[in-house]
Residue frames as a rotation matrix with the C-alpha (Angstrom) as fourth column:
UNK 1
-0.458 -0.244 -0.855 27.27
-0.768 -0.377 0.519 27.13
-0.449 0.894 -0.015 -64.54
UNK 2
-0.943 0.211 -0.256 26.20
-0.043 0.685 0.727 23.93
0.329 0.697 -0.637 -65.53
UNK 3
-0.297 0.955 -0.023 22.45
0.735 0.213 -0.644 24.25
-0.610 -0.208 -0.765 -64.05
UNK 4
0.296 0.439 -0.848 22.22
-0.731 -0.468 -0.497 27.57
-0.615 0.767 0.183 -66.36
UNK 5
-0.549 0.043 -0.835 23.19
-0.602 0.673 0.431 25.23
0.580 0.739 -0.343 -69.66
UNK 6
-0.890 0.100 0.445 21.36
0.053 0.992 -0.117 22.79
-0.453 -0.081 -0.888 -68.29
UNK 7
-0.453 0.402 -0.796 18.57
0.356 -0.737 -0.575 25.05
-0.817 -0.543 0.191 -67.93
UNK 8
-0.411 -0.145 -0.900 19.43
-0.748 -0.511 0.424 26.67
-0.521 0.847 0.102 -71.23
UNK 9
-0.880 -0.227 -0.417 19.49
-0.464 0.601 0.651 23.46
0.103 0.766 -0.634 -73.23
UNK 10
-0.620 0.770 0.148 15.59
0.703 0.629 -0.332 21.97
-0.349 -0.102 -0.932 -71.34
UNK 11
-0.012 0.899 -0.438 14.05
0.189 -0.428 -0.884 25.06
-0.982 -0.093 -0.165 -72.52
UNK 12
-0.295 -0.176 -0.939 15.27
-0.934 -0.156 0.322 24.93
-0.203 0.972 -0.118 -76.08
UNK 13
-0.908 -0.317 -0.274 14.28
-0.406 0.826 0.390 21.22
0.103 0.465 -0.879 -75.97
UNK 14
-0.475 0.765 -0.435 10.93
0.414 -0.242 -0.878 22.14
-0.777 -0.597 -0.202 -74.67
UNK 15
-0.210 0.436 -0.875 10.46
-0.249 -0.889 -0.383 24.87
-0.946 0.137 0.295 -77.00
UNK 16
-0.464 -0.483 -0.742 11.59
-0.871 0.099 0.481 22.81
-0.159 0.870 -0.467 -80.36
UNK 17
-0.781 0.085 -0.618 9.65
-0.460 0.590 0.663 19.77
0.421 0.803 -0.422 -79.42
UNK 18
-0.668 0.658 -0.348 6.91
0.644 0.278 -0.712 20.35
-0.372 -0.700 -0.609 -77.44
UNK 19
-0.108 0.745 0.659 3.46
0.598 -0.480 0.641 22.06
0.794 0.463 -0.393 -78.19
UNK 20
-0.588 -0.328 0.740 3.36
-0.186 -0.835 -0.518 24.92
0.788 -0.442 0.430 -75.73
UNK 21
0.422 0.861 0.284 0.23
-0.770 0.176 0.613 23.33
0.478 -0.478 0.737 -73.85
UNK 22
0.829 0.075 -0.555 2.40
0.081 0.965 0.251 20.18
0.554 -0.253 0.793 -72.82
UNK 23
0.596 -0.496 0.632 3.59
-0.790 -0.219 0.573 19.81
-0.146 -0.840 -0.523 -69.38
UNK 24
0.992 -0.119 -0.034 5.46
0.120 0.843 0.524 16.20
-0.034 -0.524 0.851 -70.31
UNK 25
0.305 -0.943 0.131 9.31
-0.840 -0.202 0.504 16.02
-0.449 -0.264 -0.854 -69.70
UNK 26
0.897 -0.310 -0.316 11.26
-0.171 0.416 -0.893 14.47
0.408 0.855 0.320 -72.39
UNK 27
0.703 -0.620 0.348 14.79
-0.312 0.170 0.935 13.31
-0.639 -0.766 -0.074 -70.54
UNK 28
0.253 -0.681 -0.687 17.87
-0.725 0.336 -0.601 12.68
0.640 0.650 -0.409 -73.13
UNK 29
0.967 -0.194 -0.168 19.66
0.221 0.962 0.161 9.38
0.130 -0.193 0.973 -72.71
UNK 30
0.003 -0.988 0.153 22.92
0.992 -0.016 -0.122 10.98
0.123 0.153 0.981 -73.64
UNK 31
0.016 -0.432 -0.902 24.92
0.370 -0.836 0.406 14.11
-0.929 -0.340 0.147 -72.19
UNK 32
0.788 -0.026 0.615 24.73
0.593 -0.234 -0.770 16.54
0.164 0.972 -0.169 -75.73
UNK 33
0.240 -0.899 0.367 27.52
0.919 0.088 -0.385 17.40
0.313 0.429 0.847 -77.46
UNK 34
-0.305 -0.349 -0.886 29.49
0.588 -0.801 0.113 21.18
-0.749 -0.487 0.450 -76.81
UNK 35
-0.985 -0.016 0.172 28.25
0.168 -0.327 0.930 22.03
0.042 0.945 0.325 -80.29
UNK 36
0.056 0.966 -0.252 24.31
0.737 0.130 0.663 21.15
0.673 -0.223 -0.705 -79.33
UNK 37
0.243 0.395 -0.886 24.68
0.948 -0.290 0.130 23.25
-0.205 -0.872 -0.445 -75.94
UNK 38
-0.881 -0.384 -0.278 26.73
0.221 -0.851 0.476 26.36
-0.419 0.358 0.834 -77.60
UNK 39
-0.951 -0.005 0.310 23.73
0.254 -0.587 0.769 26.53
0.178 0.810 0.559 -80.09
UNK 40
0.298 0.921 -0.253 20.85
0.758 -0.067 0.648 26.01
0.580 -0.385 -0.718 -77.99
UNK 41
-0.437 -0.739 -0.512 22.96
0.807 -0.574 0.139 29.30
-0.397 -0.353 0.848 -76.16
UNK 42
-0.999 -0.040 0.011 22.78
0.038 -0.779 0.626 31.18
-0.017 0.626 0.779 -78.87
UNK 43
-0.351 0.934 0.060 18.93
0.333 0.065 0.941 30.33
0.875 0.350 -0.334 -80.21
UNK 44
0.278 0.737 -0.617 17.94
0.960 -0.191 0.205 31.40
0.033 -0.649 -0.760 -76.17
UNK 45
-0.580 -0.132 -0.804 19.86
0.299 -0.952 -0.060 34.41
-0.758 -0.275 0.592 -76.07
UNK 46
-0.932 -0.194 0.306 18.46
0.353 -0.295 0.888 35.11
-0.082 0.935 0.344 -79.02
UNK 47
-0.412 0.908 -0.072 14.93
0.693 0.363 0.622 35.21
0.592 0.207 -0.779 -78.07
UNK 48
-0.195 -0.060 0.979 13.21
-0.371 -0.919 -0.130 38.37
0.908 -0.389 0.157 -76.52
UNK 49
-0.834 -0.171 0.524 13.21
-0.546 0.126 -0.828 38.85
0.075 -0.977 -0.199 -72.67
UNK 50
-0.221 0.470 0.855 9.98
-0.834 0.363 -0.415 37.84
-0.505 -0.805 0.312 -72.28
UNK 51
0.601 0.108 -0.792 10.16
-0.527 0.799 -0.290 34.56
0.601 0.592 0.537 -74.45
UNK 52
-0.166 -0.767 -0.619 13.11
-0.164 0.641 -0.750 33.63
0.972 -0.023 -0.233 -72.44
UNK 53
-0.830 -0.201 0.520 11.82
-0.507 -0.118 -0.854 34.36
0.233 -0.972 -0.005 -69.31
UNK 54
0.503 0.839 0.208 8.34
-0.859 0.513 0.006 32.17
-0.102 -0.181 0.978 -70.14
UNK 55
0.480 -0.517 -0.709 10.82
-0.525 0.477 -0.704 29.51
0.703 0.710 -0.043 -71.35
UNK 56
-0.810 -0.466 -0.356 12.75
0.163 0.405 -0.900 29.32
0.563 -0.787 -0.252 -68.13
UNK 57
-0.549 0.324 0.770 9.93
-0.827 -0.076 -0.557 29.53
-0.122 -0.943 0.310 -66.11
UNK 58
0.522 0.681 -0.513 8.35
-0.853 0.428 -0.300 26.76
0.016 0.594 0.804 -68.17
UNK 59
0.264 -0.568 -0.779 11.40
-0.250 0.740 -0.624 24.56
0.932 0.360 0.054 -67.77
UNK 60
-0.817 -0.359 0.452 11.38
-0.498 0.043 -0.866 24.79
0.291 -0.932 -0.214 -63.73
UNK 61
0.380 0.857 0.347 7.56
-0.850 0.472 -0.235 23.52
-0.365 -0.206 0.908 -63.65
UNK 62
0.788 0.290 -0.543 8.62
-0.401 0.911 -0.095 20.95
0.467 0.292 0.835 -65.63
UNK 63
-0.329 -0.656 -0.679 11.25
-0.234 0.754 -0.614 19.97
0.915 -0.043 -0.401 -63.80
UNK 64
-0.499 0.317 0.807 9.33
-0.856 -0.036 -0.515 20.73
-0.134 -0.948 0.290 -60.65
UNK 65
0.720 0.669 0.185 6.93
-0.693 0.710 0.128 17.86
-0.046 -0.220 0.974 -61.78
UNK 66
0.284 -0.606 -0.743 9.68
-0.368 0.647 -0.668 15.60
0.885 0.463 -0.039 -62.53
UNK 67
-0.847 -0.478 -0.233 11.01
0.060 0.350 -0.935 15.55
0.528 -0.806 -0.267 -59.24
UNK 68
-0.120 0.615 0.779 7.27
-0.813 0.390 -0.432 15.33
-0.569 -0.686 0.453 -57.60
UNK 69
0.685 0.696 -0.214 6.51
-0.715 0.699 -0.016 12.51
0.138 0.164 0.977 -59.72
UNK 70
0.075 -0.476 -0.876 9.79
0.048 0.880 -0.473 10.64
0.996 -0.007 0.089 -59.18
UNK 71
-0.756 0.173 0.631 9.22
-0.654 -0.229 -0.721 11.65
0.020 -0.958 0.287 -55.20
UNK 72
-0.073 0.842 0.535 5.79
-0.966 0.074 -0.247 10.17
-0.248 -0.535 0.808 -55.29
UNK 73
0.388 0.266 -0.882 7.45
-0.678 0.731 -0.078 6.94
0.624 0.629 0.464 -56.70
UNK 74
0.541 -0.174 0.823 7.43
-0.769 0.293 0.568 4.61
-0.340 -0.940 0.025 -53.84
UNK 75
0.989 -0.126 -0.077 8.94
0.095 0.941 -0.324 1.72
0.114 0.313 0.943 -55.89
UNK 76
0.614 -0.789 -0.001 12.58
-0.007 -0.006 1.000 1.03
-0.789 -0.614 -0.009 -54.28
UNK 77
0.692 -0.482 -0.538 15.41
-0.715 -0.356 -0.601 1.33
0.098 0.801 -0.591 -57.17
UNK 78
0.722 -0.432 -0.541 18.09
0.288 0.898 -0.333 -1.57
0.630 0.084 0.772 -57.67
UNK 79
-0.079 -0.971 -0.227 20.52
0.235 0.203 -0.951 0.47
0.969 -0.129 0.212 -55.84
UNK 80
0.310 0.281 0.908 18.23
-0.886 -0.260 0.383 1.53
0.344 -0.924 0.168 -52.74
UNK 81
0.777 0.347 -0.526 18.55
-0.491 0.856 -0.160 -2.46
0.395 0.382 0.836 -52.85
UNK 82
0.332 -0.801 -0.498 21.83
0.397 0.598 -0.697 -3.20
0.856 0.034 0.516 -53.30
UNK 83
-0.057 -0.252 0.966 22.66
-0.401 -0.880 -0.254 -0.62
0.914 -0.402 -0.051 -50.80
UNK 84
0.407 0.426 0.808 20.40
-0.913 0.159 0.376 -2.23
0.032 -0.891 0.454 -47.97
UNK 85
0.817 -0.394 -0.421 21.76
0.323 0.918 -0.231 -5.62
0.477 0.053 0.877 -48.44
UNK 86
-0.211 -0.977 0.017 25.64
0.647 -0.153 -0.747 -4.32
0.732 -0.146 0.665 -48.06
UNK 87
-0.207 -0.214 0.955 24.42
-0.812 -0.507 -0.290 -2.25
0.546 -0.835 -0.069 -44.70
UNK 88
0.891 0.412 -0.191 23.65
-0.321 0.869 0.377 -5.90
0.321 -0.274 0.906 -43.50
UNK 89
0.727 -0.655 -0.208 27.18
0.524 0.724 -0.449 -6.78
0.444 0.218 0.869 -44.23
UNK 90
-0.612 -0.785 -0.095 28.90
0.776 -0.573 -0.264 -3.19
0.153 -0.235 0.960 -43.94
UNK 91
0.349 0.662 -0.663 27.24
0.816 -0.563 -0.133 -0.61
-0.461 -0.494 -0.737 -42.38
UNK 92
0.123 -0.505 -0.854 29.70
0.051 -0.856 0.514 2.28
-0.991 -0.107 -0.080 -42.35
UNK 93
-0.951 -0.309 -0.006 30.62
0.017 -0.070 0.997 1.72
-0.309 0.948 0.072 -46.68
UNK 94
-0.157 0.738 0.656 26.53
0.825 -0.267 0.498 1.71
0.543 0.619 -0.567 -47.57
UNK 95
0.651 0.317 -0.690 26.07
0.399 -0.916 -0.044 5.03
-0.646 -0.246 -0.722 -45.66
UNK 96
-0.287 -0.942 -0.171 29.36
0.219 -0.238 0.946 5.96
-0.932 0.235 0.275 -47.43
UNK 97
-0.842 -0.109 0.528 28.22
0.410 0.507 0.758 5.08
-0.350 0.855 -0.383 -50.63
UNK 98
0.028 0.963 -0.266 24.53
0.960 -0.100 -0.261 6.58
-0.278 -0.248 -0.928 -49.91
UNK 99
0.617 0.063 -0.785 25.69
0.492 -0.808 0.322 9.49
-0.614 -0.585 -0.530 -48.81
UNK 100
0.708 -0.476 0.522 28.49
0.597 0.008 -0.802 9.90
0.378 0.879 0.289 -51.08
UNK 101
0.372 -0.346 0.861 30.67
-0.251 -0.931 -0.266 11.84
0.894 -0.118 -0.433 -48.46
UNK 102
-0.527 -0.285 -0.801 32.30
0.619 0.516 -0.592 11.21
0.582 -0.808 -0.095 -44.83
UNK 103
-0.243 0.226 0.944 29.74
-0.641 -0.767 0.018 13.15
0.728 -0.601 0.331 -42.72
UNK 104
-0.417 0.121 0.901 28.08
-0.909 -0.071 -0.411 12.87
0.014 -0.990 0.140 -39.79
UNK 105
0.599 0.468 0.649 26.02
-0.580 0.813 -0.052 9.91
-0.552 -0.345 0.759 -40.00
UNK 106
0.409 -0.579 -0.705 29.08
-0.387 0.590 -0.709 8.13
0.826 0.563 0.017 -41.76
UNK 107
-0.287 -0.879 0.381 30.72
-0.374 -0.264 -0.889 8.47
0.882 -0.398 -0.253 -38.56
UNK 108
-0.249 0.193 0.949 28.55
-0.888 0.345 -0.303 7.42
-0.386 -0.918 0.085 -36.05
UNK 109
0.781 0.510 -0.360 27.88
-0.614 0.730 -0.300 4.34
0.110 0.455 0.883 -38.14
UNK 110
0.036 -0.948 -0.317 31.60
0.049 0.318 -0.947 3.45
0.998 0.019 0.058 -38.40
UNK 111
-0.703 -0.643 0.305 32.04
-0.483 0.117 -0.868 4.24
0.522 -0.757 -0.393 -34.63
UNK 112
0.416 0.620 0.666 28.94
-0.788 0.611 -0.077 2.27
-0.454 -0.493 0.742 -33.43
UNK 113
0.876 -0.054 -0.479 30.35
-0.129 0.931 -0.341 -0.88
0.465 0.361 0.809 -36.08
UNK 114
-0.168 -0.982 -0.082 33.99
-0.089 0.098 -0.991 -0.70
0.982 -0.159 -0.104 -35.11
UNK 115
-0.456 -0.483 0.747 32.79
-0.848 -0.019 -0.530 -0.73
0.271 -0.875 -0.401 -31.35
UNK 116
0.626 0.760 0.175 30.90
-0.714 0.649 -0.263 -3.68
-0.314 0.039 0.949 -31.71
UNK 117
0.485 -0.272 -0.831 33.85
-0.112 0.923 -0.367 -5.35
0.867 0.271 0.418 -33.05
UNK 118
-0.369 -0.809 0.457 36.03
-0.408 -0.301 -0.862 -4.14
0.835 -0.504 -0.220 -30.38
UNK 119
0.114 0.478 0.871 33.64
-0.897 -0.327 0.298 -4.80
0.427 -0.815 0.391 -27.99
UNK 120
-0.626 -0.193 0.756 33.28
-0.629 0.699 -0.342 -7.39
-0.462 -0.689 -0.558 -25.64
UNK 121
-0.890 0.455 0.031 30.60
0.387 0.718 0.578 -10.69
0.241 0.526 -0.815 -27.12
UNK 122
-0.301 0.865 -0.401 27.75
0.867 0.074 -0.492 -9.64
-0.396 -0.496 -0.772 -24.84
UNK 123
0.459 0.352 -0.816 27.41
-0.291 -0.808 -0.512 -5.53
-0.840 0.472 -0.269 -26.03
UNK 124
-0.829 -0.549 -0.111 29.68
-0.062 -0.107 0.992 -6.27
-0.556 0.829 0.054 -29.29
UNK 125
-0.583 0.686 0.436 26.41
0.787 0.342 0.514 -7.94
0.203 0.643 -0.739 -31.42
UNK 126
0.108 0.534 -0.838 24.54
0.677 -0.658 -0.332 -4.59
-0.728 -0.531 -0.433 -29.59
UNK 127
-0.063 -0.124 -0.990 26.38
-0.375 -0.917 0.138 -1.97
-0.925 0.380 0.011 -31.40
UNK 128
-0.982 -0.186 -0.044 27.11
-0.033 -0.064 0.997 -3.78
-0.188 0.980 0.056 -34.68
UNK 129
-0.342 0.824 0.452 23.11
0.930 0.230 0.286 -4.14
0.132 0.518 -0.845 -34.82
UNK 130
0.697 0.619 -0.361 22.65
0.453 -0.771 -0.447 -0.78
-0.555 0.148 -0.818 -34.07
UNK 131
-0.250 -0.284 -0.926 24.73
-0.208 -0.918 0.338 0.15
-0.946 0.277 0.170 -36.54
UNK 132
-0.706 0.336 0.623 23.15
0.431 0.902 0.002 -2.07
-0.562 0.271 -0.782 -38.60
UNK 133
0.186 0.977 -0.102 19.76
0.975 -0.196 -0.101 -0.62
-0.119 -0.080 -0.990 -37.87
UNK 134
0.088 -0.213 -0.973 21.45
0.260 -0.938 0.229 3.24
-0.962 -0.273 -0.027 -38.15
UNK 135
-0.818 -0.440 0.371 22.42
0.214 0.367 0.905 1.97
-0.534 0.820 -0.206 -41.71
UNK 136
-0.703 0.574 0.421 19.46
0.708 0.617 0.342 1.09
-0.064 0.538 -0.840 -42.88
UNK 137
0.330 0.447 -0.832 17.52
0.536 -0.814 -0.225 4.11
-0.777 -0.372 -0.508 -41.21
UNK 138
0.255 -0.243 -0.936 19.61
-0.497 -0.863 0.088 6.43
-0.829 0.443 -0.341 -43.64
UNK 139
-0.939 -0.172 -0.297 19.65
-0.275 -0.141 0.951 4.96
-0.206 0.975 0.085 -46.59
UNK 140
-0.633 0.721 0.283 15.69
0.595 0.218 0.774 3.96
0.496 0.658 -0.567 -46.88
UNK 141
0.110 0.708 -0.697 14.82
0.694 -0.557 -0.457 7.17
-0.712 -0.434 -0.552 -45.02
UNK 142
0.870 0.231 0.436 13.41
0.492 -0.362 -0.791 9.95
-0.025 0.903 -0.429 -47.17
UNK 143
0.861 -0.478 -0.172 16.95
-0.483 -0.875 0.014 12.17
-0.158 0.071 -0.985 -46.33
């Protein structure tokens, strides 16, 4: 539901303040109001089929470029950053945090760090760098 209104509301904000020839992608700062998204609603239903259906197909290109051009930005973000730093410290909480979930590569992080403490001195500093190095792998690989 919320990707149609989202939908809804980039192709009324497209249509109202772009020139039909322009591919750039205008990005609000703030979440609009229930009053803004109800009437951009209305104003698309309103429009014939095939207005709405150039409209939304116009508002997927443009988000399609959006996400290639923030894809083809190689420049690391503050929290790709902060992230790698704290898998230095904690491994298993920046995959957490990455990842935003307990899956799979949460888990084998946490059980490679946690044996490493457990471990003996000689393999212990082993695992906690490879989870270390497992850490890092998934949060400044592209997935």
């Amino acid at each position: 539901m919320r990707k149609i209104v989202f939908l809804l509301s980039l192709a009324v904000l497209i249509s109202n303040h772009l020139p039909a020839t322009s591919s750039s992608l205008i990005v609000p700062t703030e979440e609009p109001g229930k009053e803004v998204i109800r009437k951009a609603a209305e104003e698309f239903k309103a429009l014939p089929k095939k207005e709405r259906k150039y409209k939304l197909k116009q508002a997927k290109k443009t988000l399609k470029e959006y996400k290639k051009a923030k894809k083809a930005g190689a420049e690391p973000d503050t929290n790709t950053i902060l992230l790698a730093i704290l898998a230095l410290l904690l491994p298993p909480l920046a995959v957490y945090l990455h990842q935003g979930t307990t899956n799979n590569k949460f888990w084998i992080t946490t059980l490679l760090f946690l044996l490493g403490i457990l471990g003996a001195f000689t393999i212990g500093w082993y695992l906690i760098l490879a989870s270390i190095v497992y850490a890092l792998i998934v949060i400044l690989g592209n997935n």
